[in-house]
C-alpha positions in Angstrom: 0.0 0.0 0.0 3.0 2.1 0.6 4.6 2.0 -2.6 1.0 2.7 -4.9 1.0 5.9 -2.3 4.8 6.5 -3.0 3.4 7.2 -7.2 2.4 10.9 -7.9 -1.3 11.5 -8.4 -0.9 13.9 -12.1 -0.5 11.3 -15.0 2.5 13.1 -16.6 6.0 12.0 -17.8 8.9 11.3 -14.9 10.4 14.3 -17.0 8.2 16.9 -16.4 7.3 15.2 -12.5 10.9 16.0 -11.7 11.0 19.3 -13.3 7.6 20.3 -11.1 9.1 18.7 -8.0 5.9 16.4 -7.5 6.7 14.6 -4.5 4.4 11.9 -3.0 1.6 13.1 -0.4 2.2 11.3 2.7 -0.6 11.0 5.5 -1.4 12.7 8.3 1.4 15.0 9.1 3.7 13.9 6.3 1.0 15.9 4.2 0.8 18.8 6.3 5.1 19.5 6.4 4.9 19.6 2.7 4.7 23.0 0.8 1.5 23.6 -1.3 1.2 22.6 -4.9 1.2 26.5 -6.1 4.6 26.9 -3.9 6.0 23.7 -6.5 5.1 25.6 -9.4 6.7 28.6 -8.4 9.6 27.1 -7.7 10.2 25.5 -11.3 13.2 26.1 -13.2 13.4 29.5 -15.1 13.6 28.8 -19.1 16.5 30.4 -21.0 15.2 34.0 -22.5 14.3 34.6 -26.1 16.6 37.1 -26.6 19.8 35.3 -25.4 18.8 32.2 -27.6 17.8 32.5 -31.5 15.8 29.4 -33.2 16.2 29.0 -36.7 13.3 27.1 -38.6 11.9 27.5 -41.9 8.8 29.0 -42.9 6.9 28.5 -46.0 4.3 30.8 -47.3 2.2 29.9 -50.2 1.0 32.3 -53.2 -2.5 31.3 -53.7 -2.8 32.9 -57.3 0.2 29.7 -58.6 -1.5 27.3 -56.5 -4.3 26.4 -58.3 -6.6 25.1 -55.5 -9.3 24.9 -57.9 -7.9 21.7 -59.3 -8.2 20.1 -56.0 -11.9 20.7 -55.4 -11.3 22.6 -52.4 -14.0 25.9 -53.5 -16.9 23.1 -53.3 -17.0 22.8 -49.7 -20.4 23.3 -48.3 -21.7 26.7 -48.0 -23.5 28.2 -44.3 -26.9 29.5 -44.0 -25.5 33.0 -43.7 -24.6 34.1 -47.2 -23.2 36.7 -46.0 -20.7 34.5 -43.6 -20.2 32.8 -46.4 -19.6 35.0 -49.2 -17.1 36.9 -46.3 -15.4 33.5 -45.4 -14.4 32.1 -49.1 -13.2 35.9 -49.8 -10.5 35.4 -46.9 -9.8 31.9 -47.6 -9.6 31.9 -51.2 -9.7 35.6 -52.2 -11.6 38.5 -54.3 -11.7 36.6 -57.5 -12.7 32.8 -56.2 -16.0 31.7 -58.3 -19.3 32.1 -56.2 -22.3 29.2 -56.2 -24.6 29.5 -59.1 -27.7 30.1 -56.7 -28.0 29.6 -53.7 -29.7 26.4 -52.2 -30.4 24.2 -49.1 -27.4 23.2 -47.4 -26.2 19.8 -48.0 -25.0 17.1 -45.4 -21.6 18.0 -44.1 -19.0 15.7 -46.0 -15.3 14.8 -45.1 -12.4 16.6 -45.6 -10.6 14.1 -47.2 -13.7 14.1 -49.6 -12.5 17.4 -51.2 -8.5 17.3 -49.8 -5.9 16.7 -52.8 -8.8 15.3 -55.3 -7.6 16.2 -58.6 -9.2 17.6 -61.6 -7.9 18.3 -64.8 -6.4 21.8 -65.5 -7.9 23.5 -68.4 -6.2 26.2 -68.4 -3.5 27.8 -70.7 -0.5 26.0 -70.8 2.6 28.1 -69.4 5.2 25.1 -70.3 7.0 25.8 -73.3 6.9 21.4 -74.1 2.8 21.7 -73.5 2.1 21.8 -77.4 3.6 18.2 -77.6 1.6 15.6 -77.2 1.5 13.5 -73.9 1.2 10.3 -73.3 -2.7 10.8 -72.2 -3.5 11.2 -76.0 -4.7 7.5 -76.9 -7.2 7.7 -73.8 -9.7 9.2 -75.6 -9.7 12.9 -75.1 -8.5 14.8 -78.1 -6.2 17.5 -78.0 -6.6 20.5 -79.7 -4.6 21.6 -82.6 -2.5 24.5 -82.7 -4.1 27.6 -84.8 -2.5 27.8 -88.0 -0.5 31.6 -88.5 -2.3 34.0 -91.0 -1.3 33.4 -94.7 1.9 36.0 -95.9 0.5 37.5 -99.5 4.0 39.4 -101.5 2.7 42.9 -101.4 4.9 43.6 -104.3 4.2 42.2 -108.1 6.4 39.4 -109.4 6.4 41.2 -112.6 5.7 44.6 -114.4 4.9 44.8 -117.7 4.8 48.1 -119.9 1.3 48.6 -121.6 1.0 51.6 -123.8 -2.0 52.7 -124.8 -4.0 50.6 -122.4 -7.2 52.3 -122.1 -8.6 54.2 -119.0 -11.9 52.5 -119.6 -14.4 51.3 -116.8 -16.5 50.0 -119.9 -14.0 48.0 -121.7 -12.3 44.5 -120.6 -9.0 44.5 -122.6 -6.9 41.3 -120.6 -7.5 38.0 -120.2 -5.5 35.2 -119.7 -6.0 31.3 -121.3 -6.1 27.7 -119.9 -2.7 27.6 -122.1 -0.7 30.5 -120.1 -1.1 32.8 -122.7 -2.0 36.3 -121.8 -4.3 38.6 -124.7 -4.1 42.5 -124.3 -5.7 44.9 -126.2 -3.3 47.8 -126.5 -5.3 50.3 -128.9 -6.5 48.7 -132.7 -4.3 46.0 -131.6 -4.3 43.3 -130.0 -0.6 41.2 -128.2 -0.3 37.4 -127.0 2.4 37.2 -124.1 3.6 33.7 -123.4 3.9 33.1 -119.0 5.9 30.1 -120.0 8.8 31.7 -122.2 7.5 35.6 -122.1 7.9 35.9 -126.0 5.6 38.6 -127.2 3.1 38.1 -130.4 1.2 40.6 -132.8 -1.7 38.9 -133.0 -3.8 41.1 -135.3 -4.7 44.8 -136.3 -7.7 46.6 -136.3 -7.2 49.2 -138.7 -7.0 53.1 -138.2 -11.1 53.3 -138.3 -11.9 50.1 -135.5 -10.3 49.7 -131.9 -10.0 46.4 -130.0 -12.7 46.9 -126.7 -12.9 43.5 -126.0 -10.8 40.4 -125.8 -12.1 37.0 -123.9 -10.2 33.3 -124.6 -12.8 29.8 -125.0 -12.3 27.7 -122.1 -9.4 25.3 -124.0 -7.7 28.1 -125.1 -7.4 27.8 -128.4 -9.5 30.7 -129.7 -9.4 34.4 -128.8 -12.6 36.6 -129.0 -12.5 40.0 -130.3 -15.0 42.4 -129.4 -14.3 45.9 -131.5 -15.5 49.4 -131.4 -17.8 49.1 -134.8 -19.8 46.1 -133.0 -18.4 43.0 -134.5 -17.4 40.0 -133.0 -14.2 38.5 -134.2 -12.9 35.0 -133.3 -9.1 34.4 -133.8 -7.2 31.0 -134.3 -4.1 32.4 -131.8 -1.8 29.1 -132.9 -2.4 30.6 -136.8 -2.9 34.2 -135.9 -5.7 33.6 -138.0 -9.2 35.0 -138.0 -12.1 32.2 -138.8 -15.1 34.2 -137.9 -16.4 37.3 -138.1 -20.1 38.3 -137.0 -21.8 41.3 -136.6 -25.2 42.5 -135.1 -24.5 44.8 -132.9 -25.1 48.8 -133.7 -21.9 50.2 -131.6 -18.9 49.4 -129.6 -19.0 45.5 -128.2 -17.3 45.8 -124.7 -17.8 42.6 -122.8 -17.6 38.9 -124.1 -18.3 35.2 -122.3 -17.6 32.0 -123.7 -19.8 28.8 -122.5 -19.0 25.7 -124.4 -19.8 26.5 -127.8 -21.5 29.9 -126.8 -20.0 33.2 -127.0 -22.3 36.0 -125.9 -21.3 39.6 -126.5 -22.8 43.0 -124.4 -22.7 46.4 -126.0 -23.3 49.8 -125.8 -26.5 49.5 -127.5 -28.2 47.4 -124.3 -28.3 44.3 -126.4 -26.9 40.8 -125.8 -26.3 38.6 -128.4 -25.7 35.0 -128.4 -23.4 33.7 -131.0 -23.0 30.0 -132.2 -19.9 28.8 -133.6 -21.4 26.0 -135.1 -23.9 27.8 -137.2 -23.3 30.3 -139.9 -25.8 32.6 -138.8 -23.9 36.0 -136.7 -26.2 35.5 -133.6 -28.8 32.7 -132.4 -30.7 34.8 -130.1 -30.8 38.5 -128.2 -31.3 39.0 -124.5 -32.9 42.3 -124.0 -33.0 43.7 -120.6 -30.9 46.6 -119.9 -31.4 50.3 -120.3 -28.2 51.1 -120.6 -24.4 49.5 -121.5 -24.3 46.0 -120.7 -20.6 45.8 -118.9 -20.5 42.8 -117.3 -20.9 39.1 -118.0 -20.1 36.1 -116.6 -21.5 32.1 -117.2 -21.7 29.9 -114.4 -19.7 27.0 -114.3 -22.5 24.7 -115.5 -23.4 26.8 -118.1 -26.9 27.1 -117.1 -27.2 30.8 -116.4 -25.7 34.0 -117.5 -24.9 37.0 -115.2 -25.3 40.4 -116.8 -24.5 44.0 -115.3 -25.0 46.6 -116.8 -24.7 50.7 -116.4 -28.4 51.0 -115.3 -27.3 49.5 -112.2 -29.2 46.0 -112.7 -27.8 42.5 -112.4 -29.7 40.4 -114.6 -29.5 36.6 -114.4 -30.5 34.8 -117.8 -31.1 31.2 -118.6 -30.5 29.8 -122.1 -34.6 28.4 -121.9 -35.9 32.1 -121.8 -35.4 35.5 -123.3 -36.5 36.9 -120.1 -34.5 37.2 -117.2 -35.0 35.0 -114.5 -33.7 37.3 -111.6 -33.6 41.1 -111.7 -31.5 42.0 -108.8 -31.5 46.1 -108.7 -30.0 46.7 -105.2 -26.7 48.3 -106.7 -26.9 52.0 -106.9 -24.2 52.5 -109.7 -22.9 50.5 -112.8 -22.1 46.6 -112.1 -19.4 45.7 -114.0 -17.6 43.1 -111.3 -19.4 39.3 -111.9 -18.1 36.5 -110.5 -19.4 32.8 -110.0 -18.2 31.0 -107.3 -16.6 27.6 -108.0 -17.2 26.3 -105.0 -21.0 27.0 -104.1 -23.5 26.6 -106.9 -25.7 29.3 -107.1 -23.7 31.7 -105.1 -23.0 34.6 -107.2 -20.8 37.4 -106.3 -21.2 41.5 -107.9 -19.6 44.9 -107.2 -21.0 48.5 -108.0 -19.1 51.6 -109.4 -18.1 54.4 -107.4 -21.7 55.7 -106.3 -21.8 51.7 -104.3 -18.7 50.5 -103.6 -20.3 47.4 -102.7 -19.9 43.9 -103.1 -23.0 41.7 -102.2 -23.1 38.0 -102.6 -26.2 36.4 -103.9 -28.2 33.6 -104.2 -29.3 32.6 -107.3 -32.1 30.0 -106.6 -34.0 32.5 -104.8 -32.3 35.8 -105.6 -31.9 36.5 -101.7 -28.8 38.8 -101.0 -26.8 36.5 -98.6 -24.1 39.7 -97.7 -22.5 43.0 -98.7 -20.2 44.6 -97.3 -18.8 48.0 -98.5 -15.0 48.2 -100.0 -14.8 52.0 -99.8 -14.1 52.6 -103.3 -15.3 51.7 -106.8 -15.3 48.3 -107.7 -14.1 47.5 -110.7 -13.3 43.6 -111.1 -14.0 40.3 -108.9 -12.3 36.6 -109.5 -13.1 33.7 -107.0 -10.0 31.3 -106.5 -10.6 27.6 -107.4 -8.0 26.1 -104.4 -9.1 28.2 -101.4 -12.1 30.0 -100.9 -10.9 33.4 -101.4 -11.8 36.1 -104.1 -9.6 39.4 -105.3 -11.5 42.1 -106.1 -9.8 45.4 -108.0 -10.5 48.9 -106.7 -10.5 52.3 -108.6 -11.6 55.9 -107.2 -10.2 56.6 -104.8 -7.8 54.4 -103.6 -7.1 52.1 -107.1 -5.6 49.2 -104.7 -6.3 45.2 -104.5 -7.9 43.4 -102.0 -8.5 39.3 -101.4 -11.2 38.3 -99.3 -11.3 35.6 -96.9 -14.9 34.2 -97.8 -17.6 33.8 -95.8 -16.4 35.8 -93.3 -15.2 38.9 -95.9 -12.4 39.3 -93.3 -9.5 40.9 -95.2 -6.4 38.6 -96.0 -4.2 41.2 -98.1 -4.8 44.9 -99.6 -2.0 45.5 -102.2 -1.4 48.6 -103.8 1.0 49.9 -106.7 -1.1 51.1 -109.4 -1.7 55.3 -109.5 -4.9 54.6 -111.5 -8.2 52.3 -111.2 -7.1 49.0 -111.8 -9.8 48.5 -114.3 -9.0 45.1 -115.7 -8.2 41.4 -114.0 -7.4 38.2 -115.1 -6.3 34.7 -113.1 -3.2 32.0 -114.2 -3.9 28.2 -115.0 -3.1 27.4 -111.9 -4.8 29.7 -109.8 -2.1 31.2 -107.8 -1.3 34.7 -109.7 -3.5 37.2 -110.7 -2.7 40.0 -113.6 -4.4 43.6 -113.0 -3.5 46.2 -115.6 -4.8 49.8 -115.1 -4.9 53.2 -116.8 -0.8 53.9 -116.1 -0.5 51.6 -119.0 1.2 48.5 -116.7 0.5 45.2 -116.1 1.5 44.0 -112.9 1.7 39.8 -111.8 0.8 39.3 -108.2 1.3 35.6 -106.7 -1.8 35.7 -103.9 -3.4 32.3 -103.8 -2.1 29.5 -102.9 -1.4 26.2 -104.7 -4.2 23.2 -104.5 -1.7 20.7 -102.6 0.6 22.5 -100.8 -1.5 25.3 -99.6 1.2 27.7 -99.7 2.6 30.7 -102.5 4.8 29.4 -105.1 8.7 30.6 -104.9 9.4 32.8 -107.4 11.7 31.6 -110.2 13.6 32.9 -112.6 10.9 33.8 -115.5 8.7 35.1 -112.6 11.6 37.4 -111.2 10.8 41.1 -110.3 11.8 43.0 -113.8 10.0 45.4 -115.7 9.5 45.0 -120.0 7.2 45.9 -122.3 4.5 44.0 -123.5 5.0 45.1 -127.2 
């Protein structure tokens, strides 16, 4: 019994015991000689001051903003009753910016911690690792990965090539270049008319009007064999370019013939005198039927690429769309308010037909030809003068005159700008497209003819390197 009294009373360690002094309480006046438990305490040893002794430790402070609690789930702990406790307490905890609940609802049942704690989600944020475009080893899971945004195309602001035209004509009415499925480029330089080779650049008379006629006119048939001649007295000339031979020559108009479309065996003709004519090579006759719908200059025409309808824009500010079943036109479109001139089918949408008014417009509207609804339009800021869809990418190039005379491609259907290009110092009143697609020609009113390399190819989607025949020089044409 005398050794479980001789045991102190406190459960503590014999360290701290013999640091309080804890002795055993004896009975009866063994109890009363000992001091008082708050006489022990005083009596413990003193601990060393703060001052004489320095502790070092480390201390670790966290920035909450690299952190990225979110990924751990730790924001969906429940919320209180109080919204306003709450909306206070998860602005200390996890700051200004933390997301708040959608709305607020009944409280659920308390969870865990380790519910919550360290359970990981995936991080959809930005990557800051310069290795994060790779892909990781997570890509055969399932998930896909996005693919890195391609960097805007680079269009040469400056023309492969520069060709001397004298006496090119500042015309709006007249469409004097064209270039052939066999890379052979027709100008009409006054009463004549020059072939230019893109393959060897060898220059060729092809024919003289006369003092009395001009050339207003010049369009190639789809294989390029045959170039026709429209000409100031109204005639409709058909040349043999490989002879430099004419084979045809048919009348019916009463004054200048400015504007000429080829279909398959087709050639139609617009004039001054409102009138379009259909011609057929196969027949002897001069013309097989007349379209008559205009009040004014017929300027523009284009076939579709089926060769079921004909576009027609003329100075009365109407685009007229024919088919070869009716001398009527099917569509009357009248929502340009100055000369259309610019026609343009698009190769890659049937029915979608694109025009472009003079300088009171300066529009370009898209339409639809199955219901003759205007899909867009969007205003270019000066006179439009030409428009040619690209057959690889679905882009179109449109030439500008008053007042800026520059050369724009079009990202379509969005119509956001991928180039402007400028170089001419006059409306670049006439346009024509390579084989291939990828160069355009624009001549203008500073008698030049300048190549620009803007599209890209069909397989490699990107411009073709210049080589030597394509090399920045400057000749002349004749």
């Amino acid at each position: 019994m005398a050794a479980a009294d001789a045991k102190p009373r406190l459960n503590v360690p014999p360290s701290m015991a013999a640091a309080l002094r804890l002795d055993p309480v004896g009975a009866g006046a063994g109890a009363s000689s000992s001091p008082s438990p708050s006489r022990r305490l005083a009596e413990t040893p003193k601990t060393p001051s703060p001052s004489k002794t320095t502790t070092y430790s480390d201390r670790f402070i966290p920035c909450r903003s690299s952190s990225r609690l979110h990924n751990f789930a730790l924001l969906d702990s429940p919320s209180k009753d109080d919204t306003t406790y709450s909306r206070l307490l998860r602005a200390e905890l996890f700051g200004p910016d933390s997301p708040r609940p959608a709305t607020p609802g009944p409280a659920p049942a308390p969870a865990s911690p380790n519910t919550n704690l360290f359970r990981f989600k995936k991080d959809h944020s930005a990557a800051t690792s310069p290795f994060a475009a790779q892909h990781d080893c997570t890509a055969g899971s399932g998930e896909t990965t996005a693919s890195p945004q391609k960097p805007p195309r680079k269009v040469p602001k400056t023309p492969h090539k520069v060709l001397d035209a004298p006496s090119l004509q500042d015309d709006f009415y007249l469409n004097l270049v064209d270039w052939s499925s066999q890379n052979m480029l027709a100008v009409g330089l006054g009463t004549c008319v020059y072939l230019w080779s893109a393959s060897n650049s060898k220059v060729t008379k092809l024919c003289d009007l006369g003092p009395r006629d001009s050339v207003c006119a010049v369009h190639w048939s789809r294989e390029g064999s045959y170039l026709a001649i429209g000409t100031g007295l109204g005639d409709v000339q058909i040349w043999d370019s490989s002879r430099c031979k004419r084979i045809r020559n048919m009348g019916g108009h009463q004054t200048r013939t400015g504007v000429l479309a080829w279909s398959s065996c087709i050639l139609s003709s617009g004039s001054r005198d409102k009138n379009i004519l259909q011609h057929d090579i196969r027949v002897p006759r001069d013309y097989v039927s007349m379209f008559s719908g205009h009040r004014s200059e017929v300027c523009g025409l284009k076939w579709s690429h089926d060769d079921r309808e004909l576009a027609s824009g003329g100075n009365d500010n109407q685009l007229l769309v024919w088919n070869q079943r009716s001398q009527q036109p099917v569509l009357r479109l009248t929502e340009h308010t100055a000369a259309v001139k610019a026609i343009a089918w698009s190769p890659h949408q049937q029915g979608l037909l694109a025009s472009g008014g003079g300088t009171a417009d300066r529009c370009i509207r898209f339409w639809n030809t199955a219901n003759g609804n205007v899909l867009n339009s969007i205003d270019t800021g000066s006179q439009v003068c030409n428009l040619a869809w690209c057959k690889n990418v679905n882009e179109l190039v449109s030439t500008h005159g008053y007042s800026q005379n520059q050369i724009m491609v079009w990202k379509y259907p969005s119509m956001s700008k991928v180039a402007t290009l400028t170089g001419h110092t006059m409306r670049v009143l006439y346009l024509a497209s390579s084989p291939d697609g990828q160069t355009i020609v624009t001549g203008a009113g500073d008698e030049t003819l300048r190549f620009w390399n803007i599209f890209p190819s069909v397989k490699t989607q990107t411009p073709v390197r210049d080589i030597g025949l394509w090399s920045f020089s400057r000749s002349h044409i004749r």
